[in-house]
C-alpha positions in Angstrom: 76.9 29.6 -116.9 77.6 29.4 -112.9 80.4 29.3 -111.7 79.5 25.7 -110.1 78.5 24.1 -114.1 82.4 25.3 -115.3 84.6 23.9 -112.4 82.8 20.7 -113.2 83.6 21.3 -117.1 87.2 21.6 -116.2 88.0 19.0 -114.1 85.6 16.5 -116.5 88.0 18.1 -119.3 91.2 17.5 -117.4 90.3 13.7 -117.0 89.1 12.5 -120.9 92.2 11.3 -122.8 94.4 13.3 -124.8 93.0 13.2 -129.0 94.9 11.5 -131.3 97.9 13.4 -132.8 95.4 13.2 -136.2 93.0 15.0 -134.5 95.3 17.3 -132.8 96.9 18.5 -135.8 93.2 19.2 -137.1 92.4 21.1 -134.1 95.6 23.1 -134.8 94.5 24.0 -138.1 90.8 25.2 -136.9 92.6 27.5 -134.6 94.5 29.2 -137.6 92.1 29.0 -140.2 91.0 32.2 -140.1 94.6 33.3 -140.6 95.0 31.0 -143.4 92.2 32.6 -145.0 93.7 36.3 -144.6 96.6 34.8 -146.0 94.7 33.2 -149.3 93.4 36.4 -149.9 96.5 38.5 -149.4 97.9 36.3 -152.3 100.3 34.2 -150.5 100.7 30.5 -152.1 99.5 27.7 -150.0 103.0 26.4 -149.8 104.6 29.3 -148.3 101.5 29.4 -146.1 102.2 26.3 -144.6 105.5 26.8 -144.4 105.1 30.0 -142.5 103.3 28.0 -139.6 105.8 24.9 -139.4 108.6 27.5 -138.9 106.5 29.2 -135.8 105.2 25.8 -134.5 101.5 26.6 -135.3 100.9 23.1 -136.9 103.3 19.9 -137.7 101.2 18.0 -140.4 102.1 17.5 -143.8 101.7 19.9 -146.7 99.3 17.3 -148.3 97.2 17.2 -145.4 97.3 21.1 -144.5 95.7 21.0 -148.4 93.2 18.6 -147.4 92.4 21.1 -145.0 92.2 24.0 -146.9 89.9 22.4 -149.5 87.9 20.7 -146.9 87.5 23.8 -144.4 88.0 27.1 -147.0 87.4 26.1 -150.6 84.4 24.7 -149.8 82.5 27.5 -147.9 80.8 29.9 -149.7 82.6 32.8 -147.9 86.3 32.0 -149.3 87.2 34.2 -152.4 88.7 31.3 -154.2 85.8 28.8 -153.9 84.6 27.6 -157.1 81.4 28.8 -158.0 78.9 26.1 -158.7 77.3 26.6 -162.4 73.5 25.9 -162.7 72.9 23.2 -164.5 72.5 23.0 -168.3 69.2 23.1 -170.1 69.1 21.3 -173.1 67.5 23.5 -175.9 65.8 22.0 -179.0 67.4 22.5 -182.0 66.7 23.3 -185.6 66.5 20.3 -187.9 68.9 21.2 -190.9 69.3 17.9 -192.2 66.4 15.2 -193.0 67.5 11.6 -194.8 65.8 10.7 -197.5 66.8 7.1 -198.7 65.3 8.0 -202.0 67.0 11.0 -203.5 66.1 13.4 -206.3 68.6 13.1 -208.8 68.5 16.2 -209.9 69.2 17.8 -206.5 72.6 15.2 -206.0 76.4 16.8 -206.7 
């Protein structure tokens, strides 16, 4: 990019409004979600996780929506080592007939 197309990006940047403190906090967690997903795999518990970057002033949101995060942003992707795997679907197989009705019995074939 020139130089000339990025002094016009910052000064345009400097003047919009500030986001919303939702949308802040979401930006917050898209800066350390690569962390959070070291983390995941290293075995720490969400909990602790987000406890760990409250204490260091990383992110101020609530545990239940750090967790909306994290299964919005990691579970979900393919890449994360605790995403569910999606089964393929079920194929109904035909099966054997064992038992036939017949409203007129034998007899000698009844208990």
């Amino acid at each position: 990019m020139s130089e000339r197309i990025l002094e016009q990006l910052a000064e345009w940047s400097h003047q919009q409004p500030t986001p919303s403190p939702r949308y802040q906090q979401k930006i917050a967690f898209l800066a350390i979600q690569q962390d959070v997903e070291d983390a995941m795999t290293a075995g720490y518990s969400l909990k602790t996780i987000h406890a760990f970057f409250v204490s260091k002033k990383k992110l101020q949101c609530q545990y239940a929506t750090f967790l909306g995060y994290v299964r919005r942003h990691i579970k979900n992707n393919d890449r994360s080592p605790g995403a569910k795997k999606r089964q393929a679907p079920m194929v109904a197989r035909p099966r054997d007939k064992t038992f036939v009705f017949n409203p007129l019995p034998d007899k000698d074939q009844l208990i």
